[in-house]
N, C-alpha and C positions, 0 to 999 in steps of 0.2 A: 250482724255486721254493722248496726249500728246506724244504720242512713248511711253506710258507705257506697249503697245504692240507691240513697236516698229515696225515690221517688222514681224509678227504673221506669214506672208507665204511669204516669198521671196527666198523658197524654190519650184525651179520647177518642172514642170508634176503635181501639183494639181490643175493647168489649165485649166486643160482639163478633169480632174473627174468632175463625175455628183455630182450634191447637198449631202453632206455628214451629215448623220445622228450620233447622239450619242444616246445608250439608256442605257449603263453599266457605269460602273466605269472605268474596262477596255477599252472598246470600246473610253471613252474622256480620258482616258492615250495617248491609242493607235494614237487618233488626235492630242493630244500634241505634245510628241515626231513626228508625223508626221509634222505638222504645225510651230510649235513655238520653238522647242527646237533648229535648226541651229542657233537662234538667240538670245534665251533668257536660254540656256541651259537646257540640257538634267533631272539637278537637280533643273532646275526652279533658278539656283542663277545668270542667268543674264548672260550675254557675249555681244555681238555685243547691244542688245537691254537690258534696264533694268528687275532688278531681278521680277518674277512673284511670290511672297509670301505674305502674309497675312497683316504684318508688312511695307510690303513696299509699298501697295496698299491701306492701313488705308486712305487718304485723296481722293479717290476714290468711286465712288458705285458701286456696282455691273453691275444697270443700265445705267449708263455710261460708264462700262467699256464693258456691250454687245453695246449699241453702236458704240464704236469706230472698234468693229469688224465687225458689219456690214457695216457702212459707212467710214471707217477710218479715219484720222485726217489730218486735213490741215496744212502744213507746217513741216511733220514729212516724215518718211520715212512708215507710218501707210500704206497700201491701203487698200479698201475697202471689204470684203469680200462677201457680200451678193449672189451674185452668184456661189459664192462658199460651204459655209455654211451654211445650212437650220439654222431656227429661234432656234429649238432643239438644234442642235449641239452646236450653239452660245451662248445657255444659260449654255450648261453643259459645256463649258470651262470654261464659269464668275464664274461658282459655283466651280470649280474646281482649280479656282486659286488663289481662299477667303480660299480653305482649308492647312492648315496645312499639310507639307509634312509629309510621311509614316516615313521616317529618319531624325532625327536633324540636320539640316546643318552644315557641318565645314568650317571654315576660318581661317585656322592657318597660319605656318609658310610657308610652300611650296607655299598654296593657293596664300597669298601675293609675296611672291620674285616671284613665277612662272607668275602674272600680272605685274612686274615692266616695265616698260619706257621708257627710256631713249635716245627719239633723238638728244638732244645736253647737253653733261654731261659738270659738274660745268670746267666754262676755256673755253670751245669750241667757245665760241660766242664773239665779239666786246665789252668791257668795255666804250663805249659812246650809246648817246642816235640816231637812227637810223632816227629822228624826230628833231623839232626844239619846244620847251614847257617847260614852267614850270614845272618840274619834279612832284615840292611839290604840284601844284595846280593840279592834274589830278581827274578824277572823272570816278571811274568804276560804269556803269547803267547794274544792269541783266535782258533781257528781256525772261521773261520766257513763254513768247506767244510762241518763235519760240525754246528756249535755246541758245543763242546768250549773247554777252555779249557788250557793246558798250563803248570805252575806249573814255571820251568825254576832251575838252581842257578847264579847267574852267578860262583861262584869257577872250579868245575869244567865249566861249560857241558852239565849233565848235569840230564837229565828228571827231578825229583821225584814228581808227582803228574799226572793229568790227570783233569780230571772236565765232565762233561755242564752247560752254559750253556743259560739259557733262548734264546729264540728272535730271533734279529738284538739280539745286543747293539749298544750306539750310545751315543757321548761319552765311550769311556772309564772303567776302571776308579776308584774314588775309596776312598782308605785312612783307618780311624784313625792319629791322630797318633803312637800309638806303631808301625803296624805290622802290627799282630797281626791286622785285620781290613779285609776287602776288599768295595767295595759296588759291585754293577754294576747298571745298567738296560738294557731291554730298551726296544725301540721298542713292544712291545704293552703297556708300563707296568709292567712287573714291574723292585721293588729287590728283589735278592738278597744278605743277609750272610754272608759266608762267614768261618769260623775259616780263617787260614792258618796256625797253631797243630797244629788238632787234623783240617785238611781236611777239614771238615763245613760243608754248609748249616747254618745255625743261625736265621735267619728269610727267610722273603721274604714281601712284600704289593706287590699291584698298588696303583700311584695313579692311573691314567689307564688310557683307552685305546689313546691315541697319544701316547706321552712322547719327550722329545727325551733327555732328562740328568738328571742328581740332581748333589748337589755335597754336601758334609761339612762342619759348619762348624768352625774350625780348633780349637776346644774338642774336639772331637771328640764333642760332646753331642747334634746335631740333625742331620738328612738331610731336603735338598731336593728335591722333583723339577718340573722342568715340563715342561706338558703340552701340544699341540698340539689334544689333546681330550678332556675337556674345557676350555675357556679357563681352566684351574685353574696356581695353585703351591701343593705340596701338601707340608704340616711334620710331620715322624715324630720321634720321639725312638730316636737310633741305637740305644739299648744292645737292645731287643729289637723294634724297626719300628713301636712303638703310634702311630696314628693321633693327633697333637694338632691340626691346624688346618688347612682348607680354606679355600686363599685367592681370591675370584673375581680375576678380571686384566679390569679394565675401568678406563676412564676415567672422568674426574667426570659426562659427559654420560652414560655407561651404556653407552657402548662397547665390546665384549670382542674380547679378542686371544689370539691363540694366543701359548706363549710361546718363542721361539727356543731357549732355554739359560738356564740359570741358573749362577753358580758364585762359591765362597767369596773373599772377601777378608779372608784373616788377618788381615793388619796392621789393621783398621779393624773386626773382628770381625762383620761381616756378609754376607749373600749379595748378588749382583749377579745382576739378571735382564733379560734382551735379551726384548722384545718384539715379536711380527711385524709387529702390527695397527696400531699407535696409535704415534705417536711420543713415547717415552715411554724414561726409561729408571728402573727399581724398583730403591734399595738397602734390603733389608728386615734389619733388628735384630730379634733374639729376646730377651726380657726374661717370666722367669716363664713359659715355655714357650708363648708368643702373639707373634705378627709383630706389626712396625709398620710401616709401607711412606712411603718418603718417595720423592716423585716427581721426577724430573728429568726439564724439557721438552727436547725436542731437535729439529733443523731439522727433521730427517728421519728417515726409517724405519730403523730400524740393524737387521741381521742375525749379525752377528760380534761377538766382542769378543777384544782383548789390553788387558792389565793392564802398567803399569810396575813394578818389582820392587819400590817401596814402598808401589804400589797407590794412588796420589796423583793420576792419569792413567788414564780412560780412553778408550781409539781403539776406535772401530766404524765399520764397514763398512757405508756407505749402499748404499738397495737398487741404486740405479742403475747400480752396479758399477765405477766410476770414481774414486769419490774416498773419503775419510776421514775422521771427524771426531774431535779431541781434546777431551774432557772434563775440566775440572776435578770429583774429584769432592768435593771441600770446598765448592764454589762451587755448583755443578751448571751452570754455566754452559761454553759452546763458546770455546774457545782457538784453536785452530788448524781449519785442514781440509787434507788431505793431498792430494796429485794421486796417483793410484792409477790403472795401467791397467786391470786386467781383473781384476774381484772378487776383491778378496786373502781367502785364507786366514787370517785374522788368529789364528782358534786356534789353528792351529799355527806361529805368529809364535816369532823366540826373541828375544836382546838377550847383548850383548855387554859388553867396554870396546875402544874404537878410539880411539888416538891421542886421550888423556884424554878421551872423553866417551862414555855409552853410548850403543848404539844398538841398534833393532831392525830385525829382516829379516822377509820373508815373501813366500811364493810366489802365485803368482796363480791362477784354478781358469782363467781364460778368456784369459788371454797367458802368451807363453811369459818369464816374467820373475820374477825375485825385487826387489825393494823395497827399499832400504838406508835407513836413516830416521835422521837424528840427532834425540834425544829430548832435548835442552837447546832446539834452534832450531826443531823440527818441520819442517824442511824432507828432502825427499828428495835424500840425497848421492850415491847414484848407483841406476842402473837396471841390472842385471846380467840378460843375456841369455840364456837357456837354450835346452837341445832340445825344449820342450814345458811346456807351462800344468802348473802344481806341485801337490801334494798338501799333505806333510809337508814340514817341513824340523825338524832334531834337529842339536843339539850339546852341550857340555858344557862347564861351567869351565875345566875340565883339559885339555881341546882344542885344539888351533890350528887347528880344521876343521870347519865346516859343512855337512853332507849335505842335499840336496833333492832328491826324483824330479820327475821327468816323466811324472806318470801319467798325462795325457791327452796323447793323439795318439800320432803313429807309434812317437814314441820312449819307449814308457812300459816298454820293458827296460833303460831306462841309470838311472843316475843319478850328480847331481853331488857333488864336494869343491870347497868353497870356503875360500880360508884369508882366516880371521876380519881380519887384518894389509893385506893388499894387496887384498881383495874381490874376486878374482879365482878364476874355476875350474882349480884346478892336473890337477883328475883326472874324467877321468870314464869309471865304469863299467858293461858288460853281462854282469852272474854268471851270466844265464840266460837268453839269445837267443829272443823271444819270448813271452816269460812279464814279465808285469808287476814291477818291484821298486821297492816299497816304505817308504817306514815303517821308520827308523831310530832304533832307541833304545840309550842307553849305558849300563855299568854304573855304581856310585855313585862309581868310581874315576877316570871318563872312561879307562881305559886299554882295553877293548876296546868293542863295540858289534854290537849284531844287526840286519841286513834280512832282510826279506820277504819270501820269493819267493811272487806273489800269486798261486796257483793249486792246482787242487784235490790236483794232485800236487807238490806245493814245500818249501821249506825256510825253515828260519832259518836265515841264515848268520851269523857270528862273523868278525871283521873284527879286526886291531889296529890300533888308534886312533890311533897312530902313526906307524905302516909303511906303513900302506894294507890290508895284506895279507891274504888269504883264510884265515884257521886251520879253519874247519870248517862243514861243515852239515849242521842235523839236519832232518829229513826231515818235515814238519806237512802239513797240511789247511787248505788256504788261508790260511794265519797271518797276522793284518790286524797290528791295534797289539800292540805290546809294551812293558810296562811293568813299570818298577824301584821296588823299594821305595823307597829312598832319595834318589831321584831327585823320587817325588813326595809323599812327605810335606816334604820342604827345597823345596821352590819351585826345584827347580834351573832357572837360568838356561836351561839347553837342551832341556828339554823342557816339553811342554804343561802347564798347570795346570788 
């Protein structure tokens, strides 16, 4: 589970108790606070070890999460419990941590400023690189087998730096505009700033307790984050993480919403925030360091979003999982609706030029299909057939080839080449016969590119983006995303924004 119970007893003298039983409600309270709260707090919201609630254990089973209790986890700070904890006791903590706390959790003001930061504030550190690289060609790999993160050299494909990531990172790393500076979020609500400069933490503050993402806005002056819980979007000022404005996420009637994602739209110098709850969709301007939220009504409930590459359009993904809707976002009003089979991925959507007009593509989480979309007519030009329902899909300007796996079902060791030209799959590969492969990103050049291989013993492999060909793999800890510098502060066409 990952240090999802981090540290359940590294609290001593329970050592040396004999096997401890639960048979009450009280009694697995009482083992809580006994066991787990020095580490995961007293109200279950997490501290040294991540948050023990409902929401933040959603990608968990129960089953596994008694596991990790008895035998703990490899490569965390987990240990084992079993002789400590009869099989009873074990289960009524897993049942106990699936439940919904007696009180609503708070996360406001105090909560945040009282976690801020701050070992090397904005100015303290060297304005050169600490290293000798290509600034623009770097590639951060998150290996989420260990939580680690591995800052790789994409001229020479050669490891720089690797350093310890808080707990289940989620959405993707998000850069200042020049570069120098890397912001990632954690699902237990932690933004962390990292110098890629000087390879130092330099701030981190929790905003939530269940956060989805954070986003940069393209000034590079503000960092977003939303939160699943509290129904919050929450405004920091990047240069050192201070706390400027807690925004509730509710409707005129007083409705609150968890909030999907949030993320920046340069061109229009605002954030974009997907709501779960409400049909609604929030573009929020910063002026004098305070939001101002203007609301677009929408049919339905949207969970996804892709952006058109002038930000003029945006497509989200209705919950029902079928179709699509286009937004004007000058207008706020609905333009198109897309026929979509099986809930697209639409963040990991890219866009093209095909035979004069752009287009975007994207893979599906529940059919085996990727989505060709021409974005002048919003009609779907063609429906291309895969080995299995998709994750990612990556390519690059400089490319004539689009990669997408098949990470769910039988076939999630392959994955396809599609060339951008005729929309067809010229190639498709198995680097690693059984082992999941992943999550394709390119260098700033599009001439080579790295996969995944998605397991605790795997690699990154190094592809020429040309050839097809295999040149090398380096050996990681389940290495999920990877990300180019250059790739994401320019909006490149073929990867996520």
């Amino acid at each position: 589970m990952q240090q999802t119970l981090k540290t359940l007893m590294l609290t001593a003298g329970l050592l040396a108790s004999p096997l401890v039983a639960a048979n009450t409600d009280v009694q697995t309270e009482a083992l809580y606070q006994e066991h787990c709260a020095s580490c995961h707090g007293n109200d279950r919201l997490g501290g040294m070890g991540p948050a023990l609630l409902p929401e933040n254990l959603a990608r968990l089973k129960k089953d596994q999460a008694e596991e990790a209790i008895l035998k703990g986890r490899p490569a965390t700070q987990m240990p084992a419990f079993s002789d400590i904890l009869n099989v009873e006791s074990v289960s009524s903590l897993a049942e106990y941590i699936y439940q919904p706390p007696a009180k609503e959790p708070v996360w406001g003001k105090s909560e945040i400023t009282n976690s801020h930061l701050l070992p090397h504030p904005a100015g303290s550190l060297p304005d050169k690189p600490a290293y000798e690289a290509d600034m623009m060609n770097l590639f951060l790999v998150v290996e989420i087998g260990d939580h680690h993160v591995t800052l790789l050299d994409g001229d020479s494909m050669e490891p720089i730096h690797r350093f310890a990531s808080r707990y289940a990172l989620h959405g993707g790393p998000k850069f200042s505009p020049d570069g120098r500076y890397v912001y990632f979020g954690s699902r237990d609500g932690w933004i962390t700033k990292y110098d890629l400069y000087n390879l130092k933490v330099v701030a981190e503050v929790r905003a939530g307790i269940n956060m989805r993402n954070i986003a940069v806005s393209a000034d590079g002056d503000h960092v977003m984050a939303a939160n699943y819980l509290p129904h919050t979007l929450v405004l920091f000022d990047a240069k050192n993480l201070d706390l400027l404005e807690i925004l509730p996420v509710e409707n005129e009637a007083g409705e609150s919403s968890r909030v999907s994602a949030v993320y920046a739209a340069p061109p229009r110098n605002s954030f974009i925030a997907a709501l779960k709850d409400i049909p609604e969709v929030w573009e929020i301007t910063i002026e004098n360091d305070r939001a101002n939220v203007r609301r677009m009504q929408t049919d339905t409930w949207l969970d996804d979003f892709f952006f058109d590459p002038g930000y003029k359009h945006l497509i989200g993904a209705a919950r029902d999982g079928k179709h699509g809707l286009v937004i004007d976002m000058d207008t706020g009003k609905t333009i198109a609706n897309l026929p979509l089979p099986g809930m697209p991925h639409l963040g990991s959507g890219i866009t093209w030029d095909y035979q004069g007009t752009r287009v975007m593509a994207t893979p599906h989480f529940r059919t085996a299909a990727v989505s060709i979309i021409d974005m002048d007519t919003w009609k779907v030009i063609k429906t291309l057939e895969t080995a299995g329902p998709g994750f990612f899909m990556r390519s690059h300007e400089n490319s004539r080839y689009a990669w997408v796996d098949v990470f769910f079902g039988p076939n999630k060791d392959k994955v396809h080449v599609i060339d951008k030209q005729t929309l067809e799959i010229v190639k498709t590969l198995q680097p690693a016969p059984g082992k999941v492969a992943a999550h394709v990103e390119f260098d700033r050049y599009g001439k080579k590119l790295l996969l995944s291989i998605w397991d605790e013993d795997g690699a990154v492999i190094v592809y020429n983006a040309d050839t097809l060909e295999e040149e090398k793999r380096i050996p990681m800890n389940k290495p999920s995303g990877k990300y180019n510098v250059w790739n994401k502060i320019n909006y490149e066409e073929g990867t996520s924004h």
